[in-house]
C-alpha positions in Angstrom: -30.8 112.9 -8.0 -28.4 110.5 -9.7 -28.6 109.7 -13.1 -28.8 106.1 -13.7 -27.4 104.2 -16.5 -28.5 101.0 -18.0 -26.9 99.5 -20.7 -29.2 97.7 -23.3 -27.6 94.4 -25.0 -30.0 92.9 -27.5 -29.8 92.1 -31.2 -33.3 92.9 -31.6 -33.7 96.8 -32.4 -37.1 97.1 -32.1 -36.6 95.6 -28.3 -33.8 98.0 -27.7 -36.1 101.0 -28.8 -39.0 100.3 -27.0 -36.6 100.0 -23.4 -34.6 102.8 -24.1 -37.5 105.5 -25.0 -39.2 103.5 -21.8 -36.0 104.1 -19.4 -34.8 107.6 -20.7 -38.5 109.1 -20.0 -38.4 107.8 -16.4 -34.9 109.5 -16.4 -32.2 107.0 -16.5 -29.3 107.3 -19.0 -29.4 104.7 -21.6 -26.8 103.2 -23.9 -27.3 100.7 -26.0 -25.2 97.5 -27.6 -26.3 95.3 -30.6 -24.3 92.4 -29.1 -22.9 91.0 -26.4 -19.2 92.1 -27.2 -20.1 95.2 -27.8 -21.7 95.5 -24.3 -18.5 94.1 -22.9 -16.6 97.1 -24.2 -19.1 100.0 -23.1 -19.2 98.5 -19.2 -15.5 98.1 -19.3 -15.1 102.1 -20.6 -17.9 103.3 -18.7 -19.6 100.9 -16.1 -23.2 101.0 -15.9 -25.7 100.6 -13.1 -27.6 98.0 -14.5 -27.3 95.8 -17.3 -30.5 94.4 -19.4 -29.3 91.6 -21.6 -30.8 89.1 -24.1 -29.3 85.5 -23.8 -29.3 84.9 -27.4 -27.4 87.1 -28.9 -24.5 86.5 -31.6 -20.9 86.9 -30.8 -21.5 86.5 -27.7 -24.6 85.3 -25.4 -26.2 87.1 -22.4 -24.8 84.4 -20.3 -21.2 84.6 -21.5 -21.6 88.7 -21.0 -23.0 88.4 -17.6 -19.9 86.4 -16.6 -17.5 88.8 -17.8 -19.2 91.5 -16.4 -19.0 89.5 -12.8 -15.1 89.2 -13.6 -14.3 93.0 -13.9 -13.7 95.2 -11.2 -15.8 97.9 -12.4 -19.1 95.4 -12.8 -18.6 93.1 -10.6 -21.6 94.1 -8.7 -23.7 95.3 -11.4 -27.2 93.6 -11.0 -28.2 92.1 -14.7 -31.8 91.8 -16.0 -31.9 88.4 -18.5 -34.0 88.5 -21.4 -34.9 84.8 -23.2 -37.6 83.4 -25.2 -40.1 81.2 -23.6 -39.5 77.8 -22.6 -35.8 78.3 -22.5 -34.2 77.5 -18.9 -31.0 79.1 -17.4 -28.6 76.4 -14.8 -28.0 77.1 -11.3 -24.6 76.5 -12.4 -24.6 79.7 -15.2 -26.6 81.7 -12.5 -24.0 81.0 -9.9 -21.1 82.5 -12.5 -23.4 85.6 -12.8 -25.2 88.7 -11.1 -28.0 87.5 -13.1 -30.8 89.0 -10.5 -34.3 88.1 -12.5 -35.0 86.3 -15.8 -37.7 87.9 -18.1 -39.4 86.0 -20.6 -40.2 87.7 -24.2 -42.8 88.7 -24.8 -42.2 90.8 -21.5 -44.0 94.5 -20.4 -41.2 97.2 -20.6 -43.0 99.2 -17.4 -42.6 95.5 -15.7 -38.5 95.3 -16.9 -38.6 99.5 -15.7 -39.8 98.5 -12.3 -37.6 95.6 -11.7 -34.5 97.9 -12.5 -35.7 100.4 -9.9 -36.4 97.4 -7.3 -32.5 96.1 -9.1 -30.7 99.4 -8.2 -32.6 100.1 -4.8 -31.3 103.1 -3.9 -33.7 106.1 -2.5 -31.7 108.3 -5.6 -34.1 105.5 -8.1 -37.7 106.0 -6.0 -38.5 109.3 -7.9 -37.5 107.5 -11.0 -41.1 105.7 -11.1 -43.4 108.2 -10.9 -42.0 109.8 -14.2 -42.4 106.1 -16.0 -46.2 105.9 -16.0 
């Protein structure tokens, strides 16, 4: 089975802990970034499966790393999993720039963000990935 790997952009490190113990017991590598520059750098070294991003984020915002990550050769593909407060609405037009494929609203259920990445990367290598995640 292939190994997975997600790459974790939020500020919040509490947020960051809770999805990376969640994703690395159902057996996906996990690396995480504290902002979105930072998360630019790691998919441009190493390009990840899937990306879980926060919008708000200093430096740079989920929205702005999301484009990039569209941009690049290596990511242009790469589905991305957008994390934002409540309330807080995302354009067509900045979804349009993006492989923004599901919005999330915080407070969110980390088995619920685990599931949509397994839906996200959809390949038959991901379905034994779930039953470990319980």
């Amino acid at each position: 089975m292939k190994n997975h790997t997600v790459l974790l952009a939020d500020d919040e490190v509490h947020i960051t802990h809770i999805l990376e113990r969640k994703f690395q017991k159902a057996g996906f590598s996990v690396v995480v970034a504290g902002d979105g520059e930072e998360a630019l750098e790691i998919a441009r070294e190493n390009p990840p499966d899937l990306v879980i991003t926060d919008l708000q984020m200093p430096y740079m915002s989920g929205i702005e790393l999301a484009t990039h990550l569209r941009e690049l050769p290596g990511t242009a593909d790469t589905p991305v999993i957008m994390l934002t407060a409540r309330g807080y609405l995302v354009s067509e037009e900045q979804l349009s720039r993006t492989n923004i494929r599901q919005i999330v609203s915080k407070p969110f259920s980390a088995k619920r963000i685990l599931d949509e990445a397994i839906a996200l990367i959809g390949s038959a290598d991901a379905s034994g990935l779930r039953e470990d995640a319980a």
